[in-house]
C-alpha positions as CSV (number, residue, x, y, z in Angstrom):
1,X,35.5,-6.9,-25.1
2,X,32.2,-6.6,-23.1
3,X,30.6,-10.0,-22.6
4,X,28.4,-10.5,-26.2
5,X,27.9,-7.1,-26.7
6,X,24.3,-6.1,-25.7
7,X,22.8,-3.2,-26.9
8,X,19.6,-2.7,-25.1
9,X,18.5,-2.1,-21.5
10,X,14.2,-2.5,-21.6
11,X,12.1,-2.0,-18.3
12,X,8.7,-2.5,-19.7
13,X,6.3,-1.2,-17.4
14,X,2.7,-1.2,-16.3
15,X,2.6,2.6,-17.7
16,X,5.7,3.6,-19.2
17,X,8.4,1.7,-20.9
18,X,12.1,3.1,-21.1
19,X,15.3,1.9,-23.4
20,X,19.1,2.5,-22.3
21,X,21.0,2.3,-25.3
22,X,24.8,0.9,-24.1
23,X,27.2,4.3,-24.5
24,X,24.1,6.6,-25.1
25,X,21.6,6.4,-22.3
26,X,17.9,6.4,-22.3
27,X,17.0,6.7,-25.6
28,X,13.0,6.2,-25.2
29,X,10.5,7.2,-22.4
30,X,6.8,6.6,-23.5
31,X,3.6,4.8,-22.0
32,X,3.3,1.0,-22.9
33,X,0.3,1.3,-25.1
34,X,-0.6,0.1,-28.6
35,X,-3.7,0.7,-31.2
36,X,-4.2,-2.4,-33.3
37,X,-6.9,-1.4,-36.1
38,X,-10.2,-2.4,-35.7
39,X,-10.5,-4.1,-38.9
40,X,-7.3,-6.0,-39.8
41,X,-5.5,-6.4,-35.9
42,X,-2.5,-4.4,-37.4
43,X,-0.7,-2.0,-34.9
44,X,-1.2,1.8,-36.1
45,X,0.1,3.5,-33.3
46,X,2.2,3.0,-30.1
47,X,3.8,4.9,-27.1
48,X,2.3,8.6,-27.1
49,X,0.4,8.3,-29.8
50,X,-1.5,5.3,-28.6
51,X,-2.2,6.4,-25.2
52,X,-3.8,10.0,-27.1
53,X,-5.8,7.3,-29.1
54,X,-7.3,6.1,-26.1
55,X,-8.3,9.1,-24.4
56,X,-9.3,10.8,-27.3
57,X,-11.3,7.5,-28.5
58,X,-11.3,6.7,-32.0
59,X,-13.4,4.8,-33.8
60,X,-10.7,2.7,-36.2
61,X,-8.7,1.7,-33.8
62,X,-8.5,0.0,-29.7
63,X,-6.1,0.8,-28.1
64,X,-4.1,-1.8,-25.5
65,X,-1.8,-1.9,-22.5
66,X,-0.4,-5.2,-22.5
67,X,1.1,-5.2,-19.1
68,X,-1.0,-5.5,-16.2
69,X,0.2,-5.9,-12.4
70,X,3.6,-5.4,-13.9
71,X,3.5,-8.6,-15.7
72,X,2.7,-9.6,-19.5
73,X,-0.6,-9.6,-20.3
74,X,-1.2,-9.7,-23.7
75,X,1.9,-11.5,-25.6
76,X,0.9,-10.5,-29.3
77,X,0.3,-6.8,-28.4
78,X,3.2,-6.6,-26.1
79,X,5.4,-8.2,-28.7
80,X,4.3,-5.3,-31.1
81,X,4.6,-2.5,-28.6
82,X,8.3,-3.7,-28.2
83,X,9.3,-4.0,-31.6
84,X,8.1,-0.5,-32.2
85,X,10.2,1.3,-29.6
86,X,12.9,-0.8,-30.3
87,X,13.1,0.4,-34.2
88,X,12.6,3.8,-32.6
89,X,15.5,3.4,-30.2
90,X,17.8,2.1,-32.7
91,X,17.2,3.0,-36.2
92,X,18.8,1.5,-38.8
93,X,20.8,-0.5,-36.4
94,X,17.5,-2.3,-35.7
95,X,17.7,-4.7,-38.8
96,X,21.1,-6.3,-36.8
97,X,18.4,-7.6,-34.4
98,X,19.6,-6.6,-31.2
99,X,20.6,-8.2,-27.7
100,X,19.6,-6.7,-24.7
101,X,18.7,-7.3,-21.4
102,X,15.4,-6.6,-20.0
103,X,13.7,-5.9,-16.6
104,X,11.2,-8.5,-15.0
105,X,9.2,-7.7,-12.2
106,X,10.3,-8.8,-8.3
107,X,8.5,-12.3,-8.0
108,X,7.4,-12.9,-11.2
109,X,6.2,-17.1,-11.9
110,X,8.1,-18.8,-14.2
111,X,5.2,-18.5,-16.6
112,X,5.6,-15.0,-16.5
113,X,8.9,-14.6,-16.9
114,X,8.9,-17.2,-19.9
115,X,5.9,-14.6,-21.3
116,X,8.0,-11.9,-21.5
117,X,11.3,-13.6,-22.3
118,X,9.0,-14.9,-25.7
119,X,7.6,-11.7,-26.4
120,X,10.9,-10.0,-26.4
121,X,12.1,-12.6,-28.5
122,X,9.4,-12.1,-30.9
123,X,9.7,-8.8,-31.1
124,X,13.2,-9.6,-33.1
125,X,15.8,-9.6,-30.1
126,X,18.3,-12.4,-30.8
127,X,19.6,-12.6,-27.3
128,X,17.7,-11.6,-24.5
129,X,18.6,-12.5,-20.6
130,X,16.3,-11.6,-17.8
131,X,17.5,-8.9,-14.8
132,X,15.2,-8.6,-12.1
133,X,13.8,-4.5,-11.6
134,X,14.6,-4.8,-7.8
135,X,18.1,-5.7,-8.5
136,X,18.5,-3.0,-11.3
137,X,16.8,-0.6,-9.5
138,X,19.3,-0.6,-6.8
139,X,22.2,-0.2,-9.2
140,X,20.3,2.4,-11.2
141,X,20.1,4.1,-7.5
142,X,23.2,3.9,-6.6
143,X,24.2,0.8,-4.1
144,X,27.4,-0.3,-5.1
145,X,27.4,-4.1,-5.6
146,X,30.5,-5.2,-2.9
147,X,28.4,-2.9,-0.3
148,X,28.1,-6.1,2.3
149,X,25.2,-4.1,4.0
150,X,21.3,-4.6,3.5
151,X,18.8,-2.3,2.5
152,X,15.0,-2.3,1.8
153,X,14.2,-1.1,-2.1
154,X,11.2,0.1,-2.3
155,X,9.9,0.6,-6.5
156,X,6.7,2.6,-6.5
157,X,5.8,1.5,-10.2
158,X,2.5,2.4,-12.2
159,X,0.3,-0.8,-11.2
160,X,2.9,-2.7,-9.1
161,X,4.8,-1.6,-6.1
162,X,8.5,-3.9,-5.8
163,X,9.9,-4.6,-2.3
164,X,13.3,-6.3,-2.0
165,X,16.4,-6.5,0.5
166,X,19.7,-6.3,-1.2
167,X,22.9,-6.9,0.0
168,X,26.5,-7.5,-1.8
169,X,25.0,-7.1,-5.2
170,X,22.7,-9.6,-4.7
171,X,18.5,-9.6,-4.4
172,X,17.9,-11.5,-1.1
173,X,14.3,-11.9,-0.9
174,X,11.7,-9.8,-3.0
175,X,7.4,-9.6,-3.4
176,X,5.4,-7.4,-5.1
177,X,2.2,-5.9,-4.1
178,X,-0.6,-4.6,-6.5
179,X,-0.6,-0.8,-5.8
180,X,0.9,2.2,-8.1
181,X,0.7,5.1,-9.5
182,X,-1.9,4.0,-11.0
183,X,-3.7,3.4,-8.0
184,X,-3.3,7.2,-6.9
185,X,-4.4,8.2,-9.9
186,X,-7.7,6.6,-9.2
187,X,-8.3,8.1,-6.1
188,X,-7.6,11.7,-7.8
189,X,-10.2,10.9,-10.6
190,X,-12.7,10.1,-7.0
191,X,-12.2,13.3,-5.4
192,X,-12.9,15.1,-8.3
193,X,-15.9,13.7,-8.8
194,X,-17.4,13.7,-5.3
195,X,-15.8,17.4,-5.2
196,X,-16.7,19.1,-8.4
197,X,-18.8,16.3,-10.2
198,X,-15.5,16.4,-12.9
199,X,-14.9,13.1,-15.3
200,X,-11.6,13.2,-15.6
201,X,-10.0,10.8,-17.7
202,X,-6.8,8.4,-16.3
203,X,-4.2,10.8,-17.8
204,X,-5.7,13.8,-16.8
205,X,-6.0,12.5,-13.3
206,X,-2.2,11.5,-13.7
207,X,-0.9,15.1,-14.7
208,X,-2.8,16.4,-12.0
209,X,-1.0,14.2,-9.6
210,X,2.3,15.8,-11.4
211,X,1.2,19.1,-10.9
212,X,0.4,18.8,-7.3
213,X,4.0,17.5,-6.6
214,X,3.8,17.2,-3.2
215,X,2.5,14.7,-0.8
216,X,2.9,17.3,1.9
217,X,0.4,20.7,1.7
218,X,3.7,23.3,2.4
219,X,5.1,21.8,-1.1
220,X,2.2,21.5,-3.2
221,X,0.6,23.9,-5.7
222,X,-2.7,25.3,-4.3
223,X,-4.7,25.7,-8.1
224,X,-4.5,24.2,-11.0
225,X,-5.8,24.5,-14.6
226,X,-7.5,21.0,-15.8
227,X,-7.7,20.6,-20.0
228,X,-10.6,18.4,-21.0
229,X,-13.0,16.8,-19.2
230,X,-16.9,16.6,-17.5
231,X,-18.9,18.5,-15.2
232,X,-22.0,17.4,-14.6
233,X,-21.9,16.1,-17.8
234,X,-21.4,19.0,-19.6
235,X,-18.2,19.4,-22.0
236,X,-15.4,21.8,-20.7
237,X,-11.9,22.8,-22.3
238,X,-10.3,24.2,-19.5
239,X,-11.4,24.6,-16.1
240,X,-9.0,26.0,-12.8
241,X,-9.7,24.2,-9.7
242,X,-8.0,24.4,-5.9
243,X,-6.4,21.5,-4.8
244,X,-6.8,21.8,-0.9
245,X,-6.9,18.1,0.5
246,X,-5.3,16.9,-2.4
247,X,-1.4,16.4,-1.0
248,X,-3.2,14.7,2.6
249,X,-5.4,12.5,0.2
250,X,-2.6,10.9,-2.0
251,X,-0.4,10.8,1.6
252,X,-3.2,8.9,2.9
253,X,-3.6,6.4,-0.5
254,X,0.0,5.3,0.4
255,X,-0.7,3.2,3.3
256,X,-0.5,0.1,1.6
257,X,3.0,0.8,0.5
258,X,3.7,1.8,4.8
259,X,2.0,-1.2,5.7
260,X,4.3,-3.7,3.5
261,X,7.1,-2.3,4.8
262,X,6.5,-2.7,8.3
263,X,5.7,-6.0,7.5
264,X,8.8,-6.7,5.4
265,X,11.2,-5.4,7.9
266,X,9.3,-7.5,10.8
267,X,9.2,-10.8,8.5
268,X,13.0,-10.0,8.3
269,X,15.6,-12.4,9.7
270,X,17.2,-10.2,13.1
271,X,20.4,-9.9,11.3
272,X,18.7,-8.3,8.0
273,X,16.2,-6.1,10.1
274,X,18.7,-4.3,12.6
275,X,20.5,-3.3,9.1
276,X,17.5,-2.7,7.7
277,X,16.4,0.0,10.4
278,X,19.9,1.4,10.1
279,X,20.5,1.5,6.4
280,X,16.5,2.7,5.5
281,X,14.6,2.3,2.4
282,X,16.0,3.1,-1.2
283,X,13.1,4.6,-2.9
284,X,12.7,5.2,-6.4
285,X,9.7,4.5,-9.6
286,X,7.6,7.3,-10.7
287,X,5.8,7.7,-7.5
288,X,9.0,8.5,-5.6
289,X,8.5,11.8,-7.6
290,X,6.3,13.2,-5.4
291,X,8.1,16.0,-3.2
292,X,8.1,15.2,0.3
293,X,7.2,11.7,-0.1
294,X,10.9,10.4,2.0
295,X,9.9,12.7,4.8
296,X,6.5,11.4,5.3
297,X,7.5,8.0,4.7
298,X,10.5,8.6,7.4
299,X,7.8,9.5,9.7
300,X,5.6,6.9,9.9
301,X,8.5,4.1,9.8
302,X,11.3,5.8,12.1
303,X,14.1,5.0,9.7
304,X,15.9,6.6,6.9
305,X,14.4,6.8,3.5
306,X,16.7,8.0,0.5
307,X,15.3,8.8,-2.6
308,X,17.4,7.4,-6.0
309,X,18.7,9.9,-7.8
310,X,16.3,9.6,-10.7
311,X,13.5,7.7,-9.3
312,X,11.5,7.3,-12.7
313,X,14.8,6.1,-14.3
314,X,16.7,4.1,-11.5
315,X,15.5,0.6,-13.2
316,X,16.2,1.2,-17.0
317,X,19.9,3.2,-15.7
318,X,20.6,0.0,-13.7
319,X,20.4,-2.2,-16.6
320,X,22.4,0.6,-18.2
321,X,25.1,-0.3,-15.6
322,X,24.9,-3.9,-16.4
323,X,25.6,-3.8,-19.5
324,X,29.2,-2.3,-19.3
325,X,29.9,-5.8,-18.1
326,X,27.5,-8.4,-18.2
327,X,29.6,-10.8,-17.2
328,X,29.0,-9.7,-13.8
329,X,25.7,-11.1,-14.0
330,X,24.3,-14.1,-13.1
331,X,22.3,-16.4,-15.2
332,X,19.0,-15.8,-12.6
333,X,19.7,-12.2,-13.3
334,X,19.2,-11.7,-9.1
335,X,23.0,-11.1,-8.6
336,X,25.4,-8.8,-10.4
337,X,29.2,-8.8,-9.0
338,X,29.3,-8.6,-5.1
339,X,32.1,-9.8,-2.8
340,X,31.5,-13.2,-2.3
C-alpha cells in the first residue's frame, strides 16, 4: 500500500500552476490567476479564463495573481485559485477532499511556507506535506536519488529563478533569485516599444518570446505576426514584425541567471565544486524552453549543461515520482530516498 495514499502533485507557480494526478499524469496546465467580482469578492473565473480577463480588461471583475517572487502572496485569492483547479483536476473525486503534496519554492521562510501550507489547506486538501521545487525538479529531470554525485539545478521559473546542489536524493544547499520568465518578457514588451512604438500587453510579449524560440539567431524565426496591441496609440489587430536582435537581446537578459551560477559554484565547498564542474547544470522551468539556451549557457560557464526532459514539467513530474512512494520522503520534504 503506498504511504496514505496521495492523490495530488501541485507546483503552484508565479505564472502557471500544474497538477499530477498519481497513475494519470498532469492533469492541469493553466496560469495562476483568478477574477474575484467587483461587487461581492466572489471568484468568477480562474486559470485561462482569468488571465483573458485581465488582458482583455473587464469592468465586473479584477483579476489577481496571488503568487509573487514564487511565494504566496495573497492567501484568500490563492486559496480560491487552488480549490478551482483542484475540482477541475479531480471531478467528482474532489468532494473526498484530497491529499497531496505540493511544491514550495527553494528558500522559502517559514512564514512562507506556513502561507501556502494554510492556503492549500483551505482550499479543502485534508493532508498536505511540503516538497521543495529544487528537489522535485531534479527527480522530475531525471537524477536518480542513490546518484552519490552533485549537480547544480538550475529552475528558470516565471518570477523566480531556483538554484540548488543535489546529491544522493538529497537538496544540499538552495537560494532563489528574483528573475523569470517574466523578467524576459519585460524586456520584449521594451524593445517593441523603443523599436516600433507597439504596447504590447504581458502575454503578448510572452507568446512572442515562444515564437522566437531561440536564444541563438541561427534557431530563431526571423518574422512574426503580433494579434492585438498599440502603435503609436492607435488600435491594431494584427501586425507582422521582424525579430532581428530579438534572440541576442533575451541571450543578453540572462546574465543574472550566468552570474548566480558562477557565484554558486565558487561559494561551493572544493569537494561540491570539482563535481560541480564535472557533472554541469540540470536545467529545466519554462525558460529552459528556449532552443539553444544549454549551448549558450555552456559557453559562458565552461561546463556541461543538460536540459530536463520536459523543462516546463520537470517540478510537477517530480512530485509525480514522489508519490509512488512517499515514504521515501522526509518530513522537511528536502530529501527523498538516497543511499545513506
Amino acid at each position: 500500500m503506498l504511504g496514505w495514499n496521495v492523490d495530488l502533485g501541485v507546483d503552484v507557480g508565479t505564472c502557471t500552476t500544474r497538477i499530477y494526478q498519481r497513475g494519470v499524469g498532469i492533469v492541469l496546465a493553466e496560469p495562476s490567476a483568478v477574477a474575484l467580482s467587483l461587487t461581492s469578492g466572489d471568484m468568477v473565473a480562474a486559470g485561462n479564463e482569468a488571465r483573458l480577463m485581465a488582458d482583455q480588461g473587464s469592468a465586473e471583475a479584477r483579476a489577481v495573481f496571488p503568487m509573487a517572487g514564487g511565494v504566496l502572496a495573497d492567501h484568500h485569492a490563492g486559496a480560491l485559485m487552488i480549490r478551482a483547479f483542484m475540482r477541475r483536476a479531480l471531478g467528482r473525486r474532489y468532494l473526498f477532499m484530497p491529499r497531496l503534496l505540493a511544491a514550495i519554492t527553494t528558500a522559502a521562510t517559514p512564514v512562507e511556507r506556513a502561507a501556502l501550507l494554510h492556503a492549500v489547506q483551505d482550499a479543502g486538501a485534508r493532508r498536505v506535506r511540503l516538497v521543495d521545487s529544487t528537489l522535485a525538479g531534479a527527480i522530475g529531470g531525471g537524477l536518480a536519488p542513490t546518484d552519490r554525485a552533485s549537480r547544480l539545478v538550475v529552475n528558470i521559473g516565471g518570477g523566480v529563478t531556483a538554484f540548488g546542489v543535489v546529491a544522493q536524493g538529497r537538496l544540499v544547499w538552495g537560494r532563489n533569485i528574483r528573475f523569470g520568465g517574466k523578467d524576459l518578457d519585460e524586456a520584449i514588451r521594451k524593445m517593441m516599444r523603443n523599436r516600433y512604438g507597439l504596447s504590447l500587453a504581458p502575454a503578448t510579449a510572452e507568446q512572442m518570446k515562444l515564437r522566437v524560440g531561440a536564444v541563438i539567431p541561427q534557431m530563431a524565426r526571423s518574422r512574426a505576426t503580433i494579434s492585438g496591441g498599440e502603435v503609436y496609440g492607435e488600435l491594431f489587430r494584427d501586425l507582422e514584425i521582424t525579430l532581428d536582435g530579438l534572440p541576442d537581446l533575451l541571450a543578453r537578459a540572462l546574465a543574472p541567471v550566468i552570474n548566480e551560477i558562477h557565484w554558486s559554484i565558487a561559494e561551493a565547498p572544493t569537494e561540491q565544486r570539482a563535481e560541480i564542474r564535472a557533472n554541469g547544470v540540470l536545467l529545466m522551468g519554462g525558460t529552459a524552453q528556449l532552443q539553444g539556451l544549454a549551448q549558450v549557457m555552456r559557453e559562458r560557464l565552461g561546463i556541461p549543461v543538460t536540459r530536463a526532459r520536459e523543462p516546463a514539467h520537470a517540478v510537477a513530474l517530480g512530485l509525480g515520482a514522489a508519490l509512488q512512494d512517499v515514504a521515501k520522503l522526509r518530513p522537511d520534504g528536502q530529501r527523498y530516498g538516497g543511499v545513506g
